[in-house]
N, C-alpha and C positions, 0 to 999 in steps of 0.2 A: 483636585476638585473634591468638595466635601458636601454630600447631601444624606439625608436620611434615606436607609432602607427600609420598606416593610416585607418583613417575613413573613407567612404563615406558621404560627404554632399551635399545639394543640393546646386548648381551654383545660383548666383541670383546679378545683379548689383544691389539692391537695398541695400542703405547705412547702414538702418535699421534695413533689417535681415543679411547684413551679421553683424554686432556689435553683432545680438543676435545670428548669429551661433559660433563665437568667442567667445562669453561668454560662451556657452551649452556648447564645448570642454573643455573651461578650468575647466570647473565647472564641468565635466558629474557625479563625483561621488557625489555632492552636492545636497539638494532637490532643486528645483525650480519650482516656481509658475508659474501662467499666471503672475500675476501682476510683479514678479521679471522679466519676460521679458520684460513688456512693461515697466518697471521702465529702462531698461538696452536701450530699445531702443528709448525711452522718449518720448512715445507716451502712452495713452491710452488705456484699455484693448480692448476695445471698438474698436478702429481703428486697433488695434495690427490684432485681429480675421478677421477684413477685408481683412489686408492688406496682409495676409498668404494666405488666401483662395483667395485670385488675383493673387498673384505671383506664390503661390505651389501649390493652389487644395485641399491643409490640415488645420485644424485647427492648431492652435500654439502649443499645449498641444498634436495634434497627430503626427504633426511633431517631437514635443521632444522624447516622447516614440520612434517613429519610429528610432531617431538618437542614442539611448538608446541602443535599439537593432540592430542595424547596429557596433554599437561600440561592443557590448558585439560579435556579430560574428568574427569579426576583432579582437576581442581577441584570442578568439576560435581556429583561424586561424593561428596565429601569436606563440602561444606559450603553448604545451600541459599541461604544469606543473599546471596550473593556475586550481582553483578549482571551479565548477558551480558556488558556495558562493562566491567566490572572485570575481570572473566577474560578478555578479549579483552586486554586492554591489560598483565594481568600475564603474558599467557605471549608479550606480544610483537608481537601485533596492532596495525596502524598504524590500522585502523578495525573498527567491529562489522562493514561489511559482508563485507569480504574473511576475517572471522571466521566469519561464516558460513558463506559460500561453502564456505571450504577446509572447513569442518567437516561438514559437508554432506557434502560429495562424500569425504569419509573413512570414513565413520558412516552417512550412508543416512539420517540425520535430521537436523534444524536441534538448532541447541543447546539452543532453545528447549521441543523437543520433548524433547529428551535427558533435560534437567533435570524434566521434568514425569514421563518413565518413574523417573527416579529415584525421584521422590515417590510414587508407587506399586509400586514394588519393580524396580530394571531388571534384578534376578538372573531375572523370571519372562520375559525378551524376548531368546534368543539373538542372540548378534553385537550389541547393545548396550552389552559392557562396556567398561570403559576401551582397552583394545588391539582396534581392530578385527578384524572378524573374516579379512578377507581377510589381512591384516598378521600376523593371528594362527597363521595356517594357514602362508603362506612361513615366517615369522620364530622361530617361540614357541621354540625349542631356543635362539635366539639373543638372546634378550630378561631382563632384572632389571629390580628396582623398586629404587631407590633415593630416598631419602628427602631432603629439602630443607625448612628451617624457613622458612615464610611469614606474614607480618602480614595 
């Protein structure tokens, strides 16, 4: 089955991170480094870390996790069929557990649970949606959904 995702990303005119948020998307089920981002945005790891933590507030490596699971919700979201394992592993995750974990401690639920608020409407459970809500509140002036075609 093949439709478009929308993610949440973070808004940014800087030429640099957006190339490395273009690369995360098309990559998201691929591992990636610190150094493959700043190879991608052709800087330095060194200046990479600075230059996240000025424009985002996050390190390069928390923003990618953060994007990781912001994807895997948007999965969640998007299409019941999909299995924890599968959306663990297409947005990137080296295991279900460490998918949960991280998703967990983003969200305030297991994904397990995510997926089952879905199934009964998650528009009626604040701070449930795809962009968490703490993330929501720092971030939202600085956040788009951009769309990505998935099998």
């Amino acid at each position: 089955m093949e439709f478009a995702l929308s993610v949440p990303v973070f808004q940014t005119t800087n030429p640099i991170i957006k190339r490395i948020t273009e690369y995360t998307i098309m990559n998201m089920a691929e591992e990636i480094t610190l150094e493959d981002l700043a190879k991608v945005g052709r800087v330095s790891t060194f200046y990479l870390c600075r230059l996240f933590k000025k424009d985002l507030g996050l390190s390069p490596m928390k923003w990618l996790w953060l994007q990781r699971t912001m994807a895997a919700a948007a999965y969640l979201l998007t299409d019941r069929s999909f299995s924890l394992t599968d959306v663990a592993f297409s947005c990137g995750f080296t295991s279900s557990a460490h998918f949960s974990r991280l998703f967990k401690s983003t969200y305030g639920v297991t994904p397990s649970h995510y997926k089952r608020l879905n199934r009964i409407g998650i528009e009626n459970y604040p701070g449930t949606g795809v962009i968490p809500k703490s993330i929501e509140d720092d971030y939202k002036d600085n956040m788009i959904l951009v769309s990505k075609e998935v099998f």
